[in-house]
C-alpha positions in Angstrom: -0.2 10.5 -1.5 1.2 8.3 1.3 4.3 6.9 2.9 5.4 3.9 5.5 5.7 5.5 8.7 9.3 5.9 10.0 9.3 2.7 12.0 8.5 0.2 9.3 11.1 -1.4 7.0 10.1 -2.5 4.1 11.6 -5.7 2.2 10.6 -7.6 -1.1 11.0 -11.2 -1.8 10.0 -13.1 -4.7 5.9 -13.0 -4.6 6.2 -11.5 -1.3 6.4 -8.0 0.7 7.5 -7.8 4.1 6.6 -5.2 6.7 8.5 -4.6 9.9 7.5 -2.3 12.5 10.4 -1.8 14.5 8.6 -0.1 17.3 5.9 -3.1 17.9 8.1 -5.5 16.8 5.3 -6.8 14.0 6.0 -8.5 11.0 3.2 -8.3 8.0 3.5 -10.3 5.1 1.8 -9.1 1.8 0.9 -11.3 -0.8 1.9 -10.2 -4.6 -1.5 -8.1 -5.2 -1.9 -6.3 -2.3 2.8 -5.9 -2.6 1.5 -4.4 -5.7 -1.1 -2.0 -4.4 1.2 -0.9 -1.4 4.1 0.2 -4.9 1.5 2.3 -6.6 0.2 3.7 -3.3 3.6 5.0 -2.1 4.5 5.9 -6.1 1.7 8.2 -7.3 0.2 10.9 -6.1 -3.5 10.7 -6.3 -6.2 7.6 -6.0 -7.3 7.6 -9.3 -3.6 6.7 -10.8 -3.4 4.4 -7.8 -6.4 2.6 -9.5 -5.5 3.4 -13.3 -2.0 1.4 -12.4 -3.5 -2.1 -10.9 -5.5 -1.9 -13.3 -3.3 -2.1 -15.9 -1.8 -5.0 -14.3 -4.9 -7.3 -13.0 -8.5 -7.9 -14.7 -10.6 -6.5 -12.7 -13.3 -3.6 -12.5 -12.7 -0.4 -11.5 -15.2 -0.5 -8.4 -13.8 -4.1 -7.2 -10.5 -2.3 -7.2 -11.3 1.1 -5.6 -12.9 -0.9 -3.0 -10.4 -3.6 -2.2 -7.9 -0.4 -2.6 -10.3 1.2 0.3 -10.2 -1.4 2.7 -6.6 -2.1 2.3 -5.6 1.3 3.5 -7.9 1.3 6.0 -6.2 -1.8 7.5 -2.8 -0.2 6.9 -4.1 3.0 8.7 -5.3 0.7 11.6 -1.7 -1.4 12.0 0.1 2.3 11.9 1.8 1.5 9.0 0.6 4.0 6.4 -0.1 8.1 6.6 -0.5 10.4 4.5 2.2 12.7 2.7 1.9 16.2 3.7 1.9 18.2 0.4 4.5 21.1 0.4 3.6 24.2 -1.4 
């Protein structure tokens, strides 16, 4: 469904994920919950298992989630940190 862009690194810490685009030279730091949402967005391959997965891990509604999942990628999308996997046939 999506992927970092080739100029950000990616590195986990304890309750932390670290972003690092190498062509800006911009550091973002991701809190556990929103570490966890960037995981299932580059692990499966639709929005729906994106949601079905935090989920599973936090209490909270499906709408809260689809919408805070929403607005996450949109800011991702924004930074130029996220795209979109191009399916092969």
């Amino acid at each position: 469904m999506f992927r970092l862009k080739k100029n950000i690194l990616l590195h986990r810490t304890k309750d932390r994920v670290l972003l690092f685009d190498s062509k800006k030279y911009l550091l973002f730091s991701l809190n556990s919950v929103a570490g966890d949402m960037l995981e299932a967005l580059l692990k499966h391959s639709s929005k729906e298992s994106v949601i079905l997965s935090i989920m599973k891990k936090y209490e909270a509604s499906n709408k809260t989630i689809e919408k805070d999942l929403n607005n996450f990628i949109d800011n991702l999308r924004k930074n130029g940190v996220l795209k979109e996997k191009i399916k092969k046939k």
